[in-house]
N, C-alpha and C positions, 0 to 999 in steps of 0.2 A: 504494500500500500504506500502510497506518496504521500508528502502532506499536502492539507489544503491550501487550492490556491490561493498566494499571498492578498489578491484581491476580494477574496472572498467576505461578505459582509454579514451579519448575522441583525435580521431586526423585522418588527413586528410587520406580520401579513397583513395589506390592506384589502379592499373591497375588490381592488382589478388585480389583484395577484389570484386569486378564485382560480383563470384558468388553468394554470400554472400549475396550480396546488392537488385540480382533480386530475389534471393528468398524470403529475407524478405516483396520487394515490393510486388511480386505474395499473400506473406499470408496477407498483408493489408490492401489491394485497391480494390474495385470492379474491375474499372478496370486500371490493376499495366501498367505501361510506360514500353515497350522493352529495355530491358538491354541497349540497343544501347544510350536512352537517355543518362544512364550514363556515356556511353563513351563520349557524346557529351560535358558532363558536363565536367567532366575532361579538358576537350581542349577549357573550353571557359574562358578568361580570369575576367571574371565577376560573373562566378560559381564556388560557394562551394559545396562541399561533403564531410561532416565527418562522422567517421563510431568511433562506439561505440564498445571499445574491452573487450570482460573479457579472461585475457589472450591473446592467438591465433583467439578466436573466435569474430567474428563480430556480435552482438548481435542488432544492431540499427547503425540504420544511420538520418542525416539531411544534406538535401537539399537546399541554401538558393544562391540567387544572390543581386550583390552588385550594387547600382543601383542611382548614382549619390550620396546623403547623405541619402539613406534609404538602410537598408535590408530587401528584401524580400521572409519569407520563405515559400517554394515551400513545402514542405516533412518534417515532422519528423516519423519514424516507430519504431518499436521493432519487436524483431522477438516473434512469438505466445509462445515460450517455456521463453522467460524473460518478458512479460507485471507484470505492477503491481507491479514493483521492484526497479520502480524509473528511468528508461533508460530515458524514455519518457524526464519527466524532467529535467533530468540531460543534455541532446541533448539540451534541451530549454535553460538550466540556462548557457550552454558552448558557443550558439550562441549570447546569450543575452551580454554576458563578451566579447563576439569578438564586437559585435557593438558599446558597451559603451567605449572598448576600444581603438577603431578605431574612433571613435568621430559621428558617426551617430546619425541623430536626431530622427530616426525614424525604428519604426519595423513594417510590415506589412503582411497579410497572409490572404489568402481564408481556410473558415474551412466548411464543410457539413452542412446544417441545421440542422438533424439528430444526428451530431458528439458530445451528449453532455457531453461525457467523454473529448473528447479534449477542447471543448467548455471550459468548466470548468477548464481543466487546464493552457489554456492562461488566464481567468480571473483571476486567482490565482496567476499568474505569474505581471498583471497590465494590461491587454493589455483590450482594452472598445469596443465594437463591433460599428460598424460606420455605418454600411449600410446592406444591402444587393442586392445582385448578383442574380433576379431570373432566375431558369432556367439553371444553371452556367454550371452544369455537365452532357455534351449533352448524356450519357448513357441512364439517366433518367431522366433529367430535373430535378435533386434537386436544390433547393437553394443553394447558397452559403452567411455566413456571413462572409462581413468584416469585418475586428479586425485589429488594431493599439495600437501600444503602443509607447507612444512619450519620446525620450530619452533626450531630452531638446527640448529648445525650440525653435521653428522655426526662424530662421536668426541669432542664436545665436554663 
């Protein structure tokens, strides 16, 4: 994997980033959520949506809601033409700097049993797998595992 490109910008999804945003979901989900979610997202005051630019272009996004002193992230993607280039992580390590700086204790996320490319990059990142979800992803009944990563410590 390369790093991300140096021009690479990390900052919040607006309204015309939408197409952008369902395309990259279409190329990376079995099955990708109706643009619509992300309209919903927008409008909830608990949901985030950043979208990864090089340049003009919207090259990745992450999905993540704020949820009393934890965040939980929904989505992180790249579009099929930048994987491998560092977006992935870059999406991660920009969510991670918004929690720790917002003072949350906590980061959490459903990942595919299957997923062990992503798998491997929250490990890498610190996050410990806590459980699993059978069944999670009613398409096909995959598993889902959970992963936390604790940003301090609980009551603290």
């Amino acid at each position: 994997m390369t790093a991300a490109p140096a021009a690479l910008a990390i900052v919040p999804m607006r309204a015309d980033d939408l197409d952008a945003v369902d395309e990259i979901e279409r190329h990376s989900f079995r099955t990708p959520w109706p643009a619509s979610v992300f309209v919903e997202e927008l409008a909830r005051a608990w949901a985030r949506v950043d979208v990864a630019r090089d340049g003009d272009r919207v090259v990745g996004f992450v999905d993540y809601w704020l949820v009393t002193d934890e965040v939980h992230l929904l989505a992180i993607a790249t579009h099929p033409d930048w994987r491998r280039r560092g977006v992935g992580r870059a999406l991660l390590d920009h969510l991670l700097g918004f929690a720790r700086a917002g003072g949350f204790a906590l980061v959490t996320l459903e990942v595919r049993a299957s997923n062990a490319p992503a798998i491997m990059m929250y490990e890498r990142a610190g996050f410990a797998r806590v459980g699993l979800r059978p069944r999670y992803y009613a398409e096909d009944n995959e598993d889902a595992v959970v992963m936390t990563l604790e940003l301090r410590a609980p009551g603290a």
